[in-house]
Each structure stands twice: as structure tokens, then as C-alpha cells.
LOPATOR-941982 format. One record per atom (N, C-alpha, C, CB): residue in three letters; atom name; residue number from 1; x, z, y. Coordinates in steps of 0.2 Angstrom, whole numbers, m for minus. Atoms other than C-alpha are relative to their C-alpha. Glycine has a CB too. Layout:
residues N
{code: ala; site: CA; pos: NUM; u: X; w: Z; v: Y}
...
end
This chain:
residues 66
{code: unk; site: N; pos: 1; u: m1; w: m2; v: 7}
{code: unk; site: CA; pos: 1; u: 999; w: 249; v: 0}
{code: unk; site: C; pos: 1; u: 7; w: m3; v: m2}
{code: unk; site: CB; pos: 1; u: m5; w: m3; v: m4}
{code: unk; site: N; pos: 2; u: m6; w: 4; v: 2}
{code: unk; site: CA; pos: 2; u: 1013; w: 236; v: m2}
{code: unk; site: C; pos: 2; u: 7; w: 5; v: 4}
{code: unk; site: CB; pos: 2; u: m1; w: m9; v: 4}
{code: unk; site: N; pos: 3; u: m3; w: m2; v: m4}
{code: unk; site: CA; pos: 3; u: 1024; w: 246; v: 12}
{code: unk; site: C; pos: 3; u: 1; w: 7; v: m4}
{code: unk; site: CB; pos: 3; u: m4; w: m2; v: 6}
{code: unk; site: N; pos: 4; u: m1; w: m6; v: 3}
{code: unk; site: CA; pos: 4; u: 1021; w: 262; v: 2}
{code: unk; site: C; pos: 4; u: 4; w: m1; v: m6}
{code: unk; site: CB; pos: 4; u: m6; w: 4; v: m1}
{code: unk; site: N; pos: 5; u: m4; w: 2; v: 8}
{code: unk; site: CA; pos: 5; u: 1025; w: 256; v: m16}
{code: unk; site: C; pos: 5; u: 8; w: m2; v: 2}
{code: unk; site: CB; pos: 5; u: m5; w: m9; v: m5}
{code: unk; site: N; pos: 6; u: m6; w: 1; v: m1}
{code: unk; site: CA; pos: 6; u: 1041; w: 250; v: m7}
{code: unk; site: C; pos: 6; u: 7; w: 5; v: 0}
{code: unk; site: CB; pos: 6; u: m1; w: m4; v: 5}
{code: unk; site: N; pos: 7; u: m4; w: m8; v: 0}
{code: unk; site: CA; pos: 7; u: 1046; w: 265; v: m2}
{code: unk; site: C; pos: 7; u: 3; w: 5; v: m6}
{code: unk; site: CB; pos: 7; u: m5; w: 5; v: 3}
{code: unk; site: N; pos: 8; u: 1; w: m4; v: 7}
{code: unk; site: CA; pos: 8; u: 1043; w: 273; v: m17}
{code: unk; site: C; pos: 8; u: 7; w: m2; v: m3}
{code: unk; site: CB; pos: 8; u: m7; w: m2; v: m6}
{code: unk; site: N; pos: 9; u: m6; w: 3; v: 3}
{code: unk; site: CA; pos: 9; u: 1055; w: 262; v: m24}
{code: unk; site: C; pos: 9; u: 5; w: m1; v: 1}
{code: unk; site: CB; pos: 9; u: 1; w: m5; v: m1}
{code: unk; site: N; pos: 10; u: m8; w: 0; v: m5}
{code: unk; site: CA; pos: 10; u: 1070; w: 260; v: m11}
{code: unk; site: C; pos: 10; u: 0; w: 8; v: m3}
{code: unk; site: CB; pos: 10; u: m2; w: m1; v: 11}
{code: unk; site: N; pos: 11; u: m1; w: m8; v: 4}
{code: unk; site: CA; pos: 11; u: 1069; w: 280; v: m14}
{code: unk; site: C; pos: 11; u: 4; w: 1; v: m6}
{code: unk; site: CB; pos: 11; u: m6; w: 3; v: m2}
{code: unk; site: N; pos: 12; u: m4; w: 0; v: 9}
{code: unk; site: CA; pos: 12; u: 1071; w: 279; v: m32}
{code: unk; site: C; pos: 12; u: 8; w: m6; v: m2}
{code: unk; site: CB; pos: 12; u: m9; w: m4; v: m6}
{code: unk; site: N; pos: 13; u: m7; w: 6; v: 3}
{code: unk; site: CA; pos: 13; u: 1087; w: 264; v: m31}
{code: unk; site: C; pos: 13; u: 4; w: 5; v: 5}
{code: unk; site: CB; pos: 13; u: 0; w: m11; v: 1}
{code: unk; site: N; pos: 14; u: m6; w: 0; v: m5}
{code: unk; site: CA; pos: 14; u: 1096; w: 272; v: m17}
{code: unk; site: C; pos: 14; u: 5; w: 5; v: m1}
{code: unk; site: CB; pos: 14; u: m3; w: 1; v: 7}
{code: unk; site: N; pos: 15; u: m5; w: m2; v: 5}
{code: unk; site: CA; pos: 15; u: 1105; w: 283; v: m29}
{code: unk; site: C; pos: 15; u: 6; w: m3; v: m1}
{code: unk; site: CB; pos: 15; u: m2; w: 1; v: m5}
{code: unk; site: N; pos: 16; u: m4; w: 4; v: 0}
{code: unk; site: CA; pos: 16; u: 1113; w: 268; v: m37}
{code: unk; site: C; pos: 16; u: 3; w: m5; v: 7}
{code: unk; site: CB; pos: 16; u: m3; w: m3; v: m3}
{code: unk; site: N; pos: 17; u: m6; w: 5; v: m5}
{code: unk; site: CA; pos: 17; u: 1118; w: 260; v: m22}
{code: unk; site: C; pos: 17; u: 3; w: 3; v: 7}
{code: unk; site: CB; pos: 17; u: m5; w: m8; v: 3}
{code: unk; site: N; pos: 18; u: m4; w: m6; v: m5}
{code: unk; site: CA; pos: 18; u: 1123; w: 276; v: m12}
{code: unk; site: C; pos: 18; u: 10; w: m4; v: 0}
{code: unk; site: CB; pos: 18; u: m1; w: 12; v: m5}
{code: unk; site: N; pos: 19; u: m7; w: 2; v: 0}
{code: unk; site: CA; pos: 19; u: 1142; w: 269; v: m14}
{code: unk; site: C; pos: 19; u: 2; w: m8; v: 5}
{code: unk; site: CB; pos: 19; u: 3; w: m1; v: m8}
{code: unk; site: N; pos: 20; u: m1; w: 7; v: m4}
{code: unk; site: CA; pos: 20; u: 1137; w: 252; v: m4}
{code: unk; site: C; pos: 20; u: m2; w: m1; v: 6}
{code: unk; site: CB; pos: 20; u: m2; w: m5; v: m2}
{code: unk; site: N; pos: 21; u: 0; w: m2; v: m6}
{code: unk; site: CA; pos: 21; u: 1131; w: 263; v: 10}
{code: unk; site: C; pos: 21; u: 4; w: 0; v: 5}
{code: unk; site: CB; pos: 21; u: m1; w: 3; v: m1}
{code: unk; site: N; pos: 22; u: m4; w: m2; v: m2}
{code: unk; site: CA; pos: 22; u: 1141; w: 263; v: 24}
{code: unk; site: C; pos: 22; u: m3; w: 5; v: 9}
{code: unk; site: CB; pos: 22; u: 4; w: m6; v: 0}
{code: unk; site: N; pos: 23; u: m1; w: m5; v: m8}
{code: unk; site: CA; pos: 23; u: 1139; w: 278; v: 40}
{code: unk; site: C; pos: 23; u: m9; w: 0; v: m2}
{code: unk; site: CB; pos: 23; u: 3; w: m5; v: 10}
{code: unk; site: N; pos: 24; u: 5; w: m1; v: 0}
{code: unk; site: CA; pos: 24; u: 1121; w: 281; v: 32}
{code: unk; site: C; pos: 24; u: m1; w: 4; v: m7}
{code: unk; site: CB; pos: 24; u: m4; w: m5; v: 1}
{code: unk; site: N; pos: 25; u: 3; w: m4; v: 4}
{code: unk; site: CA; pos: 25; u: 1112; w: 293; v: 22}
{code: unk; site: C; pos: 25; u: m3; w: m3; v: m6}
{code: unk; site: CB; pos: 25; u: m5; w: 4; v: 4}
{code: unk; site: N; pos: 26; u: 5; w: 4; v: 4}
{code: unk; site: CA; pos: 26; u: 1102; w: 288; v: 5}
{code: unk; site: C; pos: 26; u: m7; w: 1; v: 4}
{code: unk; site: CB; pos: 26; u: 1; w: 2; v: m8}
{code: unk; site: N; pos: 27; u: 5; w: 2; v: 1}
{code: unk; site: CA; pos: 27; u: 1088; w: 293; v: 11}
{code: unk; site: C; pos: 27; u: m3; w: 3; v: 9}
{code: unk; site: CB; pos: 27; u: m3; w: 2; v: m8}
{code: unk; site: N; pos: 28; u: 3; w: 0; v: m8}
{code: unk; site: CA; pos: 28; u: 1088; w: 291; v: 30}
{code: unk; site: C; pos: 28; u: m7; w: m2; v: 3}
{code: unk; site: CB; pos: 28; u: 4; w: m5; v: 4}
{code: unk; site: N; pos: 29; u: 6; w: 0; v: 0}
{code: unk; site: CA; pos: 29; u: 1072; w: 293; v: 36}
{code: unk; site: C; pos: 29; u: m3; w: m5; v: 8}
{code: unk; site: CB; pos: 29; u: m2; w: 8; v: m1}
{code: unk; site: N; pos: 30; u: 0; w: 2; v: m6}
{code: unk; site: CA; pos: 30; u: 1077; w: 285; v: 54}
{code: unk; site: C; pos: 30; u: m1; w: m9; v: m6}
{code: unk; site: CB; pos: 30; u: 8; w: 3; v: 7}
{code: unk; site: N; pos: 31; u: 0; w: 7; v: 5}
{code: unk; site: CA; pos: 31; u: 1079; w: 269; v: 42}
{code: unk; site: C; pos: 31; u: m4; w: m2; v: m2}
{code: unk; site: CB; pos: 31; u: 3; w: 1; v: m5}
{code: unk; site: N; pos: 32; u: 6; w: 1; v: 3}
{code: unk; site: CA; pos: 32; u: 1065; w: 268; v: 33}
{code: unk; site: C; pos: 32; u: m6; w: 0; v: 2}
{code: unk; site: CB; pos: 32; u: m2; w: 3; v: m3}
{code: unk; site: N; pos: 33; u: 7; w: 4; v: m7}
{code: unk; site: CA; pos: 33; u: 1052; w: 269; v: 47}
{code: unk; site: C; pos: 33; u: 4; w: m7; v: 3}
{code: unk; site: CB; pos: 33; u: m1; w: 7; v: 10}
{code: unk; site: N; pos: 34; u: m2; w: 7; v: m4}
{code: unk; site: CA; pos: 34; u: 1062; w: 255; v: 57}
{code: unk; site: C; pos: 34; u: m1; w: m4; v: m5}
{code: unk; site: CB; pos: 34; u: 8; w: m2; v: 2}
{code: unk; site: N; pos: 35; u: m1; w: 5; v: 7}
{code: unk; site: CA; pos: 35; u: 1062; w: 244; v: 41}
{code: unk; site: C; pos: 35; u: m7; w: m1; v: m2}
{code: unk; site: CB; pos: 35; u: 5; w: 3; v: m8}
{code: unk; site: N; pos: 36; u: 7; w: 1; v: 4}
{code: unk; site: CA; pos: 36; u: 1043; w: 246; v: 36}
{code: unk; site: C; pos: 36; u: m3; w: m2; v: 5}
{code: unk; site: CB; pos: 36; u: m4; w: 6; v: m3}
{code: unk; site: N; pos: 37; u: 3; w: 4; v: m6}
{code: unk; site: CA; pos: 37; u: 1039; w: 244; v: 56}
{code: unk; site: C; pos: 37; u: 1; w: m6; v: m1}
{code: unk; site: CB; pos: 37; u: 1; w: 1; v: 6}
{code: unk; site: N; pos: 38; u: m2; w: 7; v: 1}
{code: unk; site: CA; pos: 38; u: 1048; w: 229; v: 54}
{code: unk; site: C; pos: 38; u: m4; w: m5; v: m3}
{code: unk; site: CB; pos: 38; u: 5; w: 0; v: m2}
{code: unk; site: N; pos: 39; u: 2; w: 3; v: 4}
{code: unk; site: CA; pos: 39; u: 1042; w: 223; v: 39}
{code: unk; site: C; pos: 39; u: m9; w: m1; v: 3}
{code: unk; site: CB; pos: 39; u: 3; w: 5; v: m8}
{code: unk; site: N; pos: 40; u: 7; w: m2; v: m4}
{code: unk; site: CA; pos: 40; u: 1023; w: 228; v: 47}
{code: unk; site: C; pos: 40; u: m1; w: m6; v: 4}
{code: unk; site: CB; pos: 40; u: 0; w: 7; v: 6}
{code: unk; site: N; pos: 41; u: 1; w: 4; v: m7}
{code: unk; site: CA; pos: 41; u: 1026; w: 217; v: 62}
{code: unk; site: C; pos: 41; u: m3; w: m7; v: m5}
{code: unk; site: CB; pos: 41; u: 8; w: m2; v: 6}
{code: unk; site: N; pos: 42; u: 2; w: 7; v: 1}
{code: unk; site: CA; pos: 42; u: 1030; w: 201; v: 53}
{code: unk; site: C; pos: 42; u: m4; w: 0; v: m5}
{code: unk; site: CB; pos: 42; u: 6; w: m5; v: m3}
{code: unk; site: N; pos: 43; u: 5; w: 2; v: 2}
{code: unk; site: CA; pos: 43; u: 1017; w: 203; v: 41}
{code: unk; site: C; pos: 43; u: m6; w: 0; v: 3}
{code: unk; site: CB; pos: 43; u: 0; w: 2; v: m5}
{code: unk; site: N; pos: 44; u: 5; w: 0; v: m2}
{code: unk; site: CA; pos: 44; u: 1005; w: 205; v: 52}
{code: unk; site: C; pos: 44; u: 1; w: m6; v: 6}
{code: unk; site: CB; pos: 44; u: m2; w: 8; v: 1}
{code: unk; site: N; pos: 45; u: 0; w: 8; v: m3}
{code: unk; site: CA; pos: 45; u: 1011; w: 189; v: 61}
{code: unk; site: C; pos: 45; u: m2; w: m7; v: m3}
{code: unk; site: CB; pos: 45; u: 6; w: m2; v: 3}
{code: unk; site: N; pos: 46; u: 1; w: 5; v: 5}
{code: unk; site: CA; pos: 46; u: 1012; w: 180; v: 45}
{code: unk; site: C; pos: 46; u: m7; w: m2; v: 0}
{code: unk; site: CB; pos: 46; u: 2; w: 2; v: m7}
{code: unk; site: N; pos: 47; u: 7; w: 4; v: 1}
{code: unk; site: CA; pos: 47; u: 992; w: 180; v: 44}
{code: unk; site: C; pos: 47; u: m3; w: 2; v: 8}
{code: unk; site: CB; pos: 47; u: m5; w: 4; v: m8}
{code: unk; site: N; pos: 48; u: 2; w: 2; v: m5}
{code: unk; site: CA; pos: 48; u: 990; w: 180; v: 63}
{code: unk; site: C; pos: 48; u: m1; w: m7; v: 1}
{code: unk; site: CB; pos: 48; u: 3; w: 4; v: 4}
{code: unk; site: N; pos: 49; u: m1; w: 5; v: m3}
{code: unk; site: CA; pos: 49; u: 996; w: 163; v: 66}
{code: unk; site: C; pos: 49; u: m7; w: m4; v: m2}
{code: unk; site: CB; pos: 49; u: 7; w: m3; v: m3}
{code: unk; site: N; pos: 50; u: 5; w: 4; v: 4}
{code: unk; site: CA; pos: 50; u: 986; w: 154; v: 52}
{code: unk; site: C; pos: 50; u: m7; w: 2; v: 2}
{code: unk; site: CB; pos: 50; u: 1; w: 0; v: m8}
{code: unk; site: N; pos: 51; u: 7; w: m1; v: 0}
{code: unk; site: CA; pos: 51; u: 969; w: 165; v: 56}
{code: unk; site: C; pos: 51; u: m2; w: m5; v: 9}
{code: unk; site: CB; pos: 51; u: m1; w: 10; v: m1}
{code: unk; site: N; pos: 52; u: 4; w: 4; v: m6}
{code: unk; site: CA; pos: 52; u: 970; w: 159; v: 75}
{code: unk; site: C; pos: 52; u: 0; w: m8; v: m1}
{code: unk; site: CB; pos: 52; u: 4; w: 1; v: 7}
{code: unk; site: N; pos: 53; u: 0; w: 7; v: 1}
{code: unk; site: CA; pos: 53; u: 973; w: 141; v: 69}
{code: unk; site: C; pos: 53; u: m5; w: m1; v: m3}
{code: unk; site: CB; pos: 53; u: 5; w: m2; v: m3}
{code: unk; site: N; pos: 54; u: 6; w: 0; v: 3}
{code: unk; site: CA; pos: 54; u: 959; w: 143; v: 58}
{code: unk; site: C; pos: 54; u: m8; w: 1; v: 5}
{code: unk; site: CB; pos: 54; u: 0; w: 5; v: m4}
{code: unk; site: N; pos: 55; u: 6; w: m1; v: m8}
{code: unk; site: CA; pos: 55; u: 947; w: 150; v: 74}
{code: unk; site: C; pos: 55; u: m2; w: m8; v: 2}
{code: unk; site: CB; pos: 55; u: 5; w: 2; v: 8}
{code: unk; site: N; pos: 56; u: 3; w: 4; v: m5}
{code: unk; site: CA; pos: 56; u: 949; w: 135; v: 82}
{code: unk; site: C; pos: 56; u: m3; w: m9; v: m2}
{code: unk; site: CB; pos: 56; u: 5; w: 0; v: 6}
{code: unk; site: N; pos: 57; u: 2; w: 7; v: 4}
{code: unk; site: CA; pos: 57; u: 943; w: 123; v: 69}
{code: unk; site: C; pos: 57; u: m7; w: m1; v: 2}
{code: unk; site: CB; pos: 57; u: 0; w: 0; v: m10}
{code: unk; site: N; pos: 58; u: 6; w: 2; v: 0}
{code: unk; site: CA; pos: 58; u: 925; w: 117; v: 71}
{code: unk; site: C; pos: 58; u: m2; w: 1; v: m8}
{code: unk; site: CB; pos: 58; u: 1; w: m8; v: 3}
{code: unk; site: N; pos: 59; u: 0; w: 1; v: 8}
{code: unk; site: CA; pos: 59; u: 918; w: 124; v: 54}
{code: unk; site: C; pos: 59; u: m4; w: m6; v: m4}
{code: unk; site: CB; pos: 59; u: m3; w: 6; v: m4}
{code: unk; site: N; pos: 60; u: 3; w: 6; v: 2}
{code: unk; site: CA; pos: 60; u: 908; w: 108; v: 52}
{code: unk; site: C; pos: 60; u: 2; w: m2; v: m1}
{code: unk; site: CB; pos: 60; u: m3; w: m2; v: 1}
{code: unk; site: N; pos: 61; u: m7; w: 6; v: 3}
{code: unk; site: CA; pos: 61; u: 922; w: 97; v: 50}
{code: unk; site: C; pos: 61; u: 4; w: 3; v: m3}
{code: unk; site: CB; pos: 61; u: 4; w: m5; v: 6}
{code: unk; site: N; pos: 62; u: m2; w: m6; v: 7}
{code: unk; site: CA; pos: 62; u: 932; w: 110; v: 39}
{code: unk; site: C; pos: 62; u: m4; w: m1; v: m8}
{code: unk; site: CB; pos: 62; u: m2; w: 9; v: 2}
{code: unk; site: N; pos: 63; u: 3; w: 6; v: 5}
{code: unk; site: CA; pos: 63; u: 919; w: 108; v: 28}
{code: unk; site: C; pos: 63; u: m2; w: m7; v: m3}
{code: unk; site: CB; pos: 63; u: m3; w: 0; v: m2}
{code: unk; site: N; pos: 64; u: m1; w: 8; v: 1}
{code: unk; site: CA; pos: 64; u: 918; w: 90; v: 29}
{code: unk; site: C; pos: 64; u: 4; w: m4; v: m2}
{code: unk; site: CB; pos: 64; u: m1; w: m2; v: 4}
{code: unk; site: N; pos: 65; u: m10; w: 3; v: 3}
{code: unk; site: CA; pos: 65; u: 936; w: 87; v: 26}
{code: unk; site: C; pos: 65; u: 0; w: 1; v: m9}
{code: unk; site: CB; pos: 65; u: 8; w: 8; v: 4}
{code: unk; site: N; pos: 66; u: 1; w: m3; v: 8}
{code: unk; site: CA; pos: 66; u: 934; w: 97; v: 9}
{code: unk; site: C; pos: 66; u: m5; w: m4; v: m4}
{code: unk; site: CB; pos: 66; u: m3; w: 8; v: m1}
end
């Protein structure tokens, strides 16, 4: 959802900042996939790391700590 609304928005500014473009389109579309895959990966690493760290707790002592 996040990844769409973004779009939306890049879209809508890349008028304004068409003059700080250099050897690209405003609204290159090769661009905008690479950049949302991108963006994709690391957030889908961001809550990989911590969930396997979370795996391999013991939940009894998790809640025992709390």
C-alpha cells in the first residue's frame, strides 16, 4: 500500500523537479519498478531479521522476562 501511495506521489512532484533530472524521463517507468523493487527487498528484510530472531526464543522465557 505504502509502495503505491509512493508512487502516486513521486508522479505528482516529478514536474517540479523535472530540471534536476539528468538523462531521464519524469516519469521513467524502467525507474520506478527498480526503486519499489528495491524499496520491497529491504523492507521485507527489515522484518525478516527480527521475526527469525524472534523464532528462536523459547516463548516461555519471553514471557518470563516481561
Amino acid at each position: 500500500m505504502g509502495v503505491l501511495l509512493g508512487i502516486g506521489a513521486s508522479l505528482g512532484f516529478t514536474r517540479l523537479f523535472q530540471g534536476l533530472l539528468f538523462e531521464v524521463t519524469p516519469t521513467d517507468a524502467e525507474t520506478f519498478v527498480l526503486i519499489s523493487g528495491l524499496l520491497i527487498v529491504i523492507i521485507m528484510l527489515a522484518c525478516l531479521l527480527p521475526a527469525l530472531r524472534a523464532a528462536r526464543m523459547n516463548p516461555v522465557q519471553a514471557l518470563r522476562h516481561q
